[in-house]
MARDRENDREN-371039 format. One record per residue (C-alpha): x, y, z. Coordinates in Angstrom, 3 decimals. Example, Ala and Ser with C-alpha at 12.3 -4.5 7.8 and 13.67 -1.06 7.14 Angstrom:
// residues 2
<pt><xx>12.300</xx><yy>-4.500</yy><zz>7.800</zz></pt>
<pt><xx>13.670</xx><yy>-1.060</yy><zz>7.140</zz></pt>
// end
This chain:
// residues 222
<pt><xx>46.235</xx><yy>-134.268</yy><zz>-23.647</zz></pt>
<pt><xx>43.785</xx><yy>-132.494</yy><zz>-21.435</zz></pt>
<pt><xx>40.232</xx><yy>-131.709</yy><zz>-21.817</zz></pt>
<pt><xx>38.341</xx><yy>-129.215</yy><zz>-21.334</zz></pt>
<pt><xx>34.730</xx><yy>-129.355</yy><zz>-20.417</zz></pt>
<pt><xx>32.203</xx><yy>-128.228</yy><zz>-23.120</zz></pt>
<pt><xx>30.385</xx><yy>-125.881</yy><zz>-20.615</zz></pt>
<pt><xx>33.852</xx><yy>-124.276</yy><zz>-19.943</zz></pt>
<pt><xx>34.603</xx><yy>-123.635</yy><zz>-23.906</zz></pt>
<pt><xx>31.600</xx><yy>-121.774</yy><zz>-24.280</zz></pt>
<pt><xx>31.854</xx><yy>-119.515</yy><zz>-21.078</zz></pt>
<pt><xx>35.752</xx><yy>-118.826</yy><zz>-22.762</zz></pt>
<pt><xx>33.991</xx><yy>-117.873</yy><zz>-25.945</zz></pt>
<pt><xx>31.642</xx><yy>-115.509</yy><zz>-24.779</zz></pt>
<pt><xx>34.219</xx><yy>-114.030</yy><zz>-22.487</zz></pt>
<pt><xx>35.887</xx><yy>-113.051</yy><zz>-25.090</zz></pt>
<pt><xx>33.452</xx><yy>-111.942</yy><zz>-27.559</zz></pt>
<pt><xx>32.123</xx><yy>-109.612</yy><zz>-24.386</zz></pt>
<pt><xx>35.601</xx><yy>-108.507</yy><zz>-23.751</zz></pt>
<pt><xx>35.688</xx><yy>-107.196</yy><zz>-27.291</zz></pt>
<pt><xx>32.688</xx><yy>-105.743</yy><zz>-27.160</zz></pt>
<pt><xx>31.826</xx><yy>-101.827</yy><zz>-26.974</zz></pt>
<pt><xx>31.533</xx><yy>-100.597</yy><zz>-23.775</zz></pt>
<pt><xx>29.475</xx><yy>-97.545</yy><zz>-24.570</zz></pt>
<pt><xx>25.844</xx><yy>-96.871</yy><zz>-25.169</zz></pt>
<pt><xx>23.778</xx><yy>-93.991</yy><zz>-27.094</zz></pt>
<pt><xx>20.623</xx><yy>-93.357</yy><zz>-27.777</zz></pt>
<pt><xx>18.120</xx><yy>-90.665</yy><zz>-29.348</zz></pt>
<pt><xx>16.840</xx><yy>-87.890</yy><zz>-27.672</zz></pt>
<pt><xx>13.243</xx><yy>-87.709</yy><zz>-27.241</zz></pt>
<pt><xx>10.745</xx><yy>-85.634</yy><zz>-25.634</zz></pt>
<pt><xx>6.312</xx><yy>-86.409</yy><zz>-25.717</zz></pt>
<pt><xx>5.634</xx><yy>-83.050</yy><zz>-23.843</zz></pt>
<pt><xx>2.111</xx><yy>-81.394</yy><zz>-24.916</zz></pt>
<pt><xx>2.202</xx><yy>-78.925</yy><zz>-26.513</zz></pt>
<pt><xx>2.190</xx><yy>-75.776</yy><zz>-25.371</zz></pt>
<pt><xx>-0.546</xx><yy>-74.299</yy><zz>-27.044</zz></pt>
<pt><xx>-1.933</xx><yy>-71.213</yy><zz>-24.431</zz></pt>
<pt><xx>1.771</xx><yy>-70.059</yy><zz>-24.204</zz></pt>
<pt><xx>2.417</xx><yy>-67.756</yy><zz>-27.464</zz></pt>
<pt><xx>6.117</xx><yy>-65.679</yy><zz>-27.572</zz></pt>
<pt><xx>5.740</xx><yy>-62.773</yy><zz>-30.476</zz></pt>
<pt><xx>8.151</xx><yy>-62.227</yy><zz>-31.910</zz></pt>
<pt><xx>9.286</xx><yy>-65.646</yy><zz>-31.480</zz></pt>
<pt><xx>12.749</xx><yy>-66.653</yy><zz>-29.727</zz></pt>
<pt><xx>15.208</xx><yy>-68.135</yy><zz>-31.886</zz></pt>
<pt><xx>15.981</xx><yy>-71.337</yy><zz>-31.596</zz></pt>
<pt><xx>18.455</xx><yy>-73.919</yy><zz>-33.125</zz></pt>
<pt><xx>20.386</xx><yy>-77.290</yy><zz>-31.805</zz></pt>
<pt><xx>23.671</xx><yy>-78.642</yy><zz>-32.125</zz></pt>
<pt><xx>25.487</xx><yy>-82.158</yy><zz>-31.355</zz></pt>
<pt><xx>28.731</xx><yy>-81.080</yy><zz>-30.177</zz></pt>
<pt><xx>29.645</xx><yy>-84.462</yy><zz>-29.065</zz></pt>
<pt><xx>32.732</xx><yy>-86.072</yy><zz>-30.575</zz></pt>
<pt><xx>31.704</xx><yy>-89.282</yy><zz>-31.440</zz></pt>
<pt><xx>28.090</xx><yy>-88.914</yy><zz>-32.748</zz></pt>
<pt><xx>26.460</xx><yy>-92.782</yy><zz>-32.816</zz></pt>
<pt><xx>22.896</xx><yy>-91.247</yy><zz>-32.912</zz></pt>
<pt><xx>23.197</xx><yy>-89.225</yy><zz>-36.005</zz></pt>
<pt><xx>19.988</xx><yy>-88.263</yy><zz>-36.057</zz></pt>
<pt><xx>20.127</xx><yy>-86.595</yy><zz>-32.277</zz></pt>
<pt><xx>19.683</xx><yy>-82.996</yy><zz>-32.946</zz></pt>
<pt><xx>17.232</xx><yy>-83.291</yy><zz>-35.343</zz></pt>
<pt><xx>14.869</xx><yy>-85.642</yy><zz>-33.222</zz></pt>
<pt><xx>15.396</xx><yy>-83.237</yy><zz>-30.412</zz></pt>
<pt><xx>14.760</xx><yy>-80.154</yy><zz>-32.248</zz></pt>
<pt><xx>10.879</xx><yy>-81.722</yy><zz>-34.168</zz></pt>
<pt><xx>9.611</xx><yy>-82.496</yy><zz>-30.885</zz></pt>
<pt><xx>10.865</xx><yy>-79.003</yy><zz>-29.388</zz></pt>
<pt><xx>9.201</xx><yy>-77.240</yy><zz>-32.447</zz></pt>
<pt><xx>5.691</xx><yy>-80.021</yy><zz>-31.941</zz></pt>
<pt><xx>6.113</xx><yy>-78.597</yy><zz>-28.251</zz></pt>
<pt><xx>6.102</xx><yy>-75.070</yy><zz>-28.563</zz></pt>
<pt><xx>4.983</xx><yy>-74.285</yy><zz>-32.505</zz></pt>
<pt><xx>5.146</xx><yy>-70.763</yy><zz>-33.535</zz></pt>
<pt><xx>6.906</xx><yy>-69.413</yy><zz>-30.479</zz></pt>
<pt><xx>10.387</xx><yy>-70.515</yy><zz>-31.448</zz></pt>
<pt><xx>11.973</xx><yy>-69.841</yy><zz>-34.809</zz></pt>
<pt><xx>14.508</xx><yy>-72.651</yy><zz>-35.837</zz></pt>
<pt><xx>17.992</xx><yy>-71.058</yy><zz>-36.952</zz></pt>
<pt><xx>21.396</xx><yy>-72.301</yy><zz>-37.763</zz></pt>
<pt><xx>23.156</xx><yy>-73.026</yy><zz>-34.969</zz></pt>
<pt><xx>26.049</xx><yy>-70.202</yy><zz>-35.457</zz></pt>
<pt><xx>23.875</xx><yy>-68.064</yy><zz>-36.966</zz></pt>
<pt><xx>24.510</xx><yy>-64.576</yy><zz>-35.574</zz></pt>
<pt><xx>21.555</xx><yy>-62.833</yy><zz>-33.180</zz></pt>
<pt><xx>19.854</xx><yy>-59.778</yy><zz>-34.538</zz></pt>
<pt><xx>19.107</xx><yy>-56.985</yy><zz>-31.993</zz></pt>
<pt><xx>15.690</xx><yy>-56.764</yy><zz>-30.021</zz></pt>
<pt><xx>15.459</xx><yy>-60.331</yy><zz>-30.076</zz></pt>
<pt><xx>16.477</xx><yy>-63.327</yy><zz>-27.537</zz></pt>
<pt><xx>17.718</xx><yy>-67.077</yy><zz>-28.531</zz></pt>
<pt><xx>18.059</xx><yy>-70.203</yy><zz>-26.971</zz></pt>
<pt><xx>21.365</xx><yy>-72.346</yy><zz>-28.331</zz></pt>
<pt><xx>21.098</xx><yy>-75.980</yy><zz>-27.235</zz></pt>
<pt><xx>24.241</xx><yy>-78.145</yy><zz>-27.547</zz></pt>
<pt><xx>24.299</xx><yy>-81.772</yy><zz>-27.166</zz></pt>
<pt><xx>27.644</xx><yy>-82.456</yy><zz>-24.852</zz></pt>
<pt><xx>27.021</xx><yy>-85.874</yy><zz>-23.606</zz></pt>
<pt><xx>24.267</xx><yy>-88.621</yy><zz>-24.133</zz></pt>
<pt><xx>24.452</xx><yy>-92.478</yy><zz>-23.505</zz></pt>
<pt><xx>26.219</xx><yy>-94.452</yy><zz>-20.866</zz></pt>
<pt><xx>29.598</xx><yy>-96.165</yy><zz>-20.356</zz></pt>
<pt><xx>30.279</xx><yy>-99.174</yy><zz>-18.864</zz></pt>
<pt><xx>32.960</xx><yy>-99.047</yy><zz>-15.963</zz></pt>
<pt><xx>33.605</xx><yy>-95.131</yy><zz>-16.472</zz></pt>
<pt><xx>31.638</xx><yy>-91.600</yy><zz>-15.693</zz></pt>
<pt><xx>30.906</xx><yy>-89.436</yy><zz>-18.633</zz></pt>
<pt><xx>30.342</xx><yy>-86.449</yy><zz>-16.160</zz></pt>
<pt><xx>32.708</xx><yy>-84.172</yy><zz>-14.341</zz></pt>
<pt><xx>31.191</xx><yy>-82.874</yy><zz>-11.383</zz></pt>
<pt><xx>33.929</xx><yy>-80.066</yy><zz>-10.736</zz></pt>
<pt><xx>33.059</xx><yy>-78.688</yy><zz>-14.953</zz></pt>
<pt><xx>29.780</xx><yy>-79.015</yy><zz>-13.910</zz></pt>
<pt><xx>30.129</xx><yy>-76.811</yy><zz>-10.595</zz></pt>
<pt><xx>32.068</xx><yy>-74.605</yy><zz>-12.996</zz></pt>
<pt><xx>29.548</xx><yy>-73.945</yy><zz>-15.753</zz></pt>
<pt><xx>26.958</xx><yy>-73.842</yy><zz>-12.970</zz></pt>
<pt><xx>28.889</xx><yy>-70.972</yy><zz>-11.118</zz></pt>
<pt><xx>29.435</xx><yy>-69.048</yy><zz>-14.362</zz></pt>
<pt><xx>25.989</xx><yy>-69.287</yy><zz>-15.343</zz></pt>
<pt><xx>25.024</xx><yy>-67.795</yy><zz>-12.084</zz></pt>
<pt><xx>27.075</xx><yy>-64.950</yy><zz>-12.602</zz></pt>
<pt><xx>26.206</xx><yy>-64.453</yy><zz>-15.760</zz></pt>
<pt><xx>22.172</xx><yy>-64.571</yy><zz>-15.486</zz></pt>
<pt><xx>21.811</xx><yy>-61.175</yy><zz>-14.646</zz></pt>
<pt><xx>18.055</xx><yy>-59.067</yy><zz>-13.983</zz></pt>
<pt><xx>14.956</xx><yy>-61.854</yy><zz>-14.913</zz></pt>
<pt><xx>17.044</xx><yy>-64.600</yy><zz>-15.701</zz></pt>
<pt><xx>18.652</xx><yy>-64.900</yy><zz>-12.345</zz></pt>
<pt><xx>16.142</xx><yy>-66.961</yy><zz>-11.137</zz></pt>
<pt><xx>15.791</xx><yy>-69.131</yy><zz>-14.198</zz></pt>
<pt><xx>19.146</xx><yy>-70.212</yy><zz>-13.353</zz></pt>
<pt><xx>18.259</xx><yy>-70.712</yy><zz>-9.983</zz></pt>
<pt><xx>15.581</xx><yy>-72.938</yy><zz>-10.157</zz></pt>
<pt><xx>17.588</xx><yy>-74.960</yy><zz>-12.654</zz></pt>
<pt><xx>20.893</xx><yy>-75.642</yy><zz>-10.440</zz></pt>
<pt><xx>18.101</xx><yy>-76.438</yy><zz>-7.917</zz></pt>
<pt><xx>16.886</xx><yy>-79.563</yy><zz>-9.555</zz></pt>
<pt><xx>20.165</xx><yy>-81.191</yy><zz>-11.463</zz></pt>
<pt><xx>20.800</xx><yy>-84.888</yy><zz>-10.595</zz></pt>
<pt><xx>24.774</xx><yy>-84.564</yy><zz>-10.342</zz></pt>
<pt><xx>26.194</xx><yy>-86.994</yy><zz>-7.852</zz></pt>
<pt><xx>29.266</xx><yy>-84.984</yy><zz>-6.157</zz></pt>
<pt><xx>32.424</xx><yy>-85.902</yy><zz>-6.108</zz></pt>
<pt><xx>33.884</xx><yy>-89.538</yy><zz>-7.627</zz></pt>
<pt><xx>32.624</xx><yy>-92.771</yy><zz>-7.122</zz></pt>
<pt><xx>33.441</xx><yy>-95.819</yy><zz>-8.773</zz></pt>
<pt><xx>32.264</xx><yy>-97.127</yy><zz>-11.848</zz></pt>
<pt><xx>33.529</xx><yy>-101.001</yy><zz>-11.899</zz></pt>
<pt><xx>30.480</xx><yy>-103.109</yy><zz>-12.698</zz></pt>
<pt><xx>28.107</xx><yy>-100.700</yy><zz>-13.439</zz></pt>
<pt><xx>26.656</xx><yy>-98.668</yy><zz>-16.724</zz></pt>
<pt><xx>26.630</xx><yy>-95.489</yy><zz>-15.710</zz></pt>
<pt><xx>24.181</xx><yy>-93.204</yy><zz>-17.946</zz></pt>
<pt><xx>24.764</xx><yy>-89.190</yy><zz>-18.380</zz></pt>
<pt><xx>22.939</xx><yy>-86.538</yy><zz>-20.468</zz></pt>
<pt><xx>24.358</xx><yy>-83.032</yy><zz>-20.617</zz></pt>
<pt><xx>22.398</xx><yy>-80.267</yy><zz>-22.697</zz></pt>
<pt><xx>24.570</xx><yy>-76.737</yy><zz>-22.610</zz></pt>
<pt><xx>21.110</xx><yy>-74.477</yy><zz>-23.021</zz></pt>
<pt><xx>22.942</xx><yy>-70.601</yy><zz>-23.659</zz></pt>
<pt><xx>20.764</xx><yy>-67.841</yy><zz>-23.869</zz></pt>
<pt><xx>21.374</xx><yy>-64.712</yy><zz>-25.422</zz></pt>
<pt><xx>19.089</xx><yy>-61.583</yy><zz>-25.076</zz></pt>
<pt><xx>19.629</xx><yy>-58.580</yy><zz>-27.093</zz></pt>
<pt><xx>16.898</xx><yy>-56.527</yy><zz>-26.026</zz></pt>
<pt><xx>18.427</xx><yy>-54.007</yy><zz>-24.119</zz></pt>
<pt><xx>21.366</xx><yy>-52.038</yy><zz>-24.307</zz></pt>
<pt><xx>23.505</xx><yy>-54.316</yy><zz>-22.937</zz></pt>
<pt><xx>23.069</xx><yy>-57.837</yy><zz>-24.708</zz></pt>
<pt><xx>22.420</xx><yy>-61.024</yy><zz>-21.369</zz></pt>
<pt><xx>24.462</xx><yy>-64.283</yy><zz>-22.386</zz></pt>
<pt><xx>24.363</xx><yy>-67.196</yy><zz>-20.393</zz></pt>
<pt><xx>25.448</xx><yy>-70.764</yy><zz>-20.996</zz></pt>
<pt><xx>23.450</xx><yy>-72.908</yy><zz>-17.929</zz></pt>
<pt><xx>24.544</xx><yy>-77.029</yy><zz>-18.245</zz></pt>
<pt><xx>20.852</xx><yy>-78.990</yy><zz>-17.818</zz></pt>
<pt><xx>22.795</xx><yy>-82.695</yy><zz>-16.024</zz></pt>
<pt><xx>21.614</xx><yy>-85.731</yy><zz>-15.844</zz></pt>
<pt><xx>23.334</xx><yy>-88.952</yy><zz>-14.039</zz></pt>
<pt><xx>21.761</xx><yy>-92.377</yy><zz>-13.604</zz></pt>
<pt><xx>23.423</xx><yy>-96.260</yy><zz>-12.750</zz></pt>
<pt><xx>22.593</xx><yy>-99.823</yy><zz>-13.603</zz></pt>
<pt><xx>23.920</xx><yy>-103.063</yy><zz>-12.363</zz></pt>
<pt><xx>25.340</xx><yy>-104.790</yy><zz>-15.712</zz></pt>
<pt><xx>22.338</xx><yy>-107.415</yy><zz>-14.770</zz></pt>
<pt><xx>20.892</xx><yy>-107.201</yy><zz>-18.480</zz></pt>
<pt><xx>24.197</xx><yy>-106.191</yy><zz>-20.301</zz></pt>
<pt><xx>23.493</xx><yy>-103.719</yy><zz>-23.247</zz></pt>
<pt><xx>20.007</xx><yy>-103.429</yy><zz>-22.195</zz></pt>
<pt><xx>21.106</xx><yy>-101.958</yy><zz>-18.550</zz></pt>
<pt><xx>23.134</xx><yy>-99.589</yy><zz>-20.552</zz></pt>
<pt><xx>20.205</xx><yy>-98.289</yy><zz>-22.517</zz></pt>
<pt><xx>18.170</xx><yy>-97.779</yy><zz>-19.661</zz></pt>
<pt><xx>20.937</xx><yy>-96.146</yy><zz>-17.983</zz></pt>
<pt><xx>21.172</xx><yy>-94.009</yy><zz>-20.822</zz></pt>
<pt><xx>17.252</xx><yy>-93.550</yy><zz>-21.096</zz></pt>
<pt><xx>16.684</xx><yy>-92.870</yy><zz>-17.124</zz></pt>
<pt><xx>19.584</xx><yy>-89.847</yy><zz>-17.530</zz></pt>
<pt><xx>18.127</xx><yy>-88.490</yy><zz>-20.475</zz></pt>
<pt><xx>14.180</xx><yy>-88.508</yy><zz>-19.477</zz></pt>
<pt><xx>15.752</xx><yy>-86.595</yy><zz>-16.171</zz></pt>
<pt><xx>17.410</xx><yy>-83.929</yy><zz>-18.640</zz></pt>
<pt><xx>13.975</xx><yy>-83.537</yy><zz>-21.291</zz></pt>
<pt><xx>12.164</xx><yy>-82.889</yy><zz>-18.132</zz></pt>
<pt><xx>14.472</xx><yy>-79.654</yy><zz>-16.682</zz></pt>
<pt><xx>14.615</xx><yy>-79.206</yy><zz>-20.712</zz></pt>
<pt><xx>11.427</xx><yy>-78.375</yy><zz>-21.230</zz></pt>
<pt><xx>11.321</xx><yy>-76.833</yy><zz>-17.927</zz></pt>
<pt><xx>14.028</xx><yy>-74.146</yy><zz>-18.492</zz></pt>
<pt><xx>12.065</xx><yy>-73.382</yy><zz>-21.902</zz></pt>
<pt><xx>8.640</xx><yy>-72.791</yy><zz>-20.485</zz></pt>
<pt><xx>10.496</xx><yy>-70.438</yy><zz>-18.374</zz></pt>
<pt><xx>12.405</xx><yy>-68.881</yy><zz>-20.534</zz></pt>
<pt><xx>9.634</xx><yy>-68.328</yy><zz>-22.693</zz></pt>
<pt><xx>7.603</xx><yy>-66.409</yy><zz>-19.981</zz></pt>
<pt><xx>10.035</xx><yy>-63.712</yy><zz>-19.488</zz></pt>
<pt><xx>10.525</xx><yy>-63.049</yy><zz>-23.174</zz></pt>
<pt><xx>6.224</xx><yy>-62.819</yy><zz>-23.182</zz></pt>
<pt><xx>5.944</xx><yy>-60.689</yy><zz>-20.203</zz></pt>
<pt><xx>9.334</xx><yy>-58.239</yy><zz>-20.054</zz></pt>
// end
């Protein structure tokens, strides 16, 4: 009969407990911006959040995101349903949760539906919001291409942000993805995940908040 070495037992456990294991991460979606309390939009744009993922693990995603939007800006965005329909003379801002955690061994993003979204947006964004769009493609975090994900967590966050403005004649819609993409070494297991999760998502908040601020301006001043 041959024995095997205590040491060499455990390390066959633990394999396969890990190999069992879940292999992706997700976490909730938050944002400590100050508020914006100089910056007042009257009437206010409408505003409302969705979690369009799938698989939801953070149940609670669209409403965290969605208090600290409305701590952020206060009166200047009314919160709506989601698929509630836009009255005229008034502009909202739809923001859909596509993708938020990290995977181990995998990308969660496609950079050619990215590219796509990006290109339709531009197109899209006509008169004052052209260069909303603009400055957003500008500052993505989208690594081109493929690469491999063997070994690594690899964190995402995508936010579809549409906006619809039906001020004029002709109602504006525009659906502009805000990206996010950030790697770990599986050094700390789970916890690399998290934080490969939590680096993509702080990235995203950021151009979040970003994109509203603007947004907000031109429905203020035009």
């Amino acid at each position: 009969m041959i024995k095997i070495p205590f040491f060499v037992s455990i390390l066959f456990v633990l394999l396969t407990f890990l190999s069992g294991c879940a292999t992706e991460r997700t976490i909730t979606p938050t944002i400590s911006g100050a508020p914006r309390t100089n910056l007042v939009v009257s009437p206010a744009i409408l505003g409302s959040v969705y979690d369009g993922r799938t698989a939801q693990m953070s149940k609670d995603a669209a409403v965290t995101l969605q208090t600290d939007l409305s701590r952020i800006y206060g009166s200047s965005i009314e919160w709506t349903d989601y698929f509630d329909k836009i009255p005229a003379g008034r502009v909202s801002v739809r923001i859909r949760i596509v993708t938020l955690g990290s995977s181990f061994g995998s990308r969660l993003v496609s950079s050619a539906a990215f590219a796509n979204s990006v290109g339709s947006a531009q197109v899209s964004a006509i008169g004052p919001w052209g260069p909303v769009v603009g400055s957003l493609s500008s500052e993505q975090s989208v690594s081109v291409g493929s690469f491999s994900g063997e070994g690594w967590w690899n964190g995402a966050a995508w936010l579809d942000l549409e906006v619809q403005d039906n001020r004029g004649q002709r109602p504006i819609t525009f659906t502009m993805p805000i990206v996010a993409e950030h790697r770990e070494s599986n050094m700390l297991g789970y916890a690399s995940g998290d934080k490969a999760a939590r680096a993509a998502w702080e990235s995203v908040g950021v151009q979040l908040t970003r994109a509203l601020d603007a947004i907000a301006l031109i429905v203020r001043d035009h």
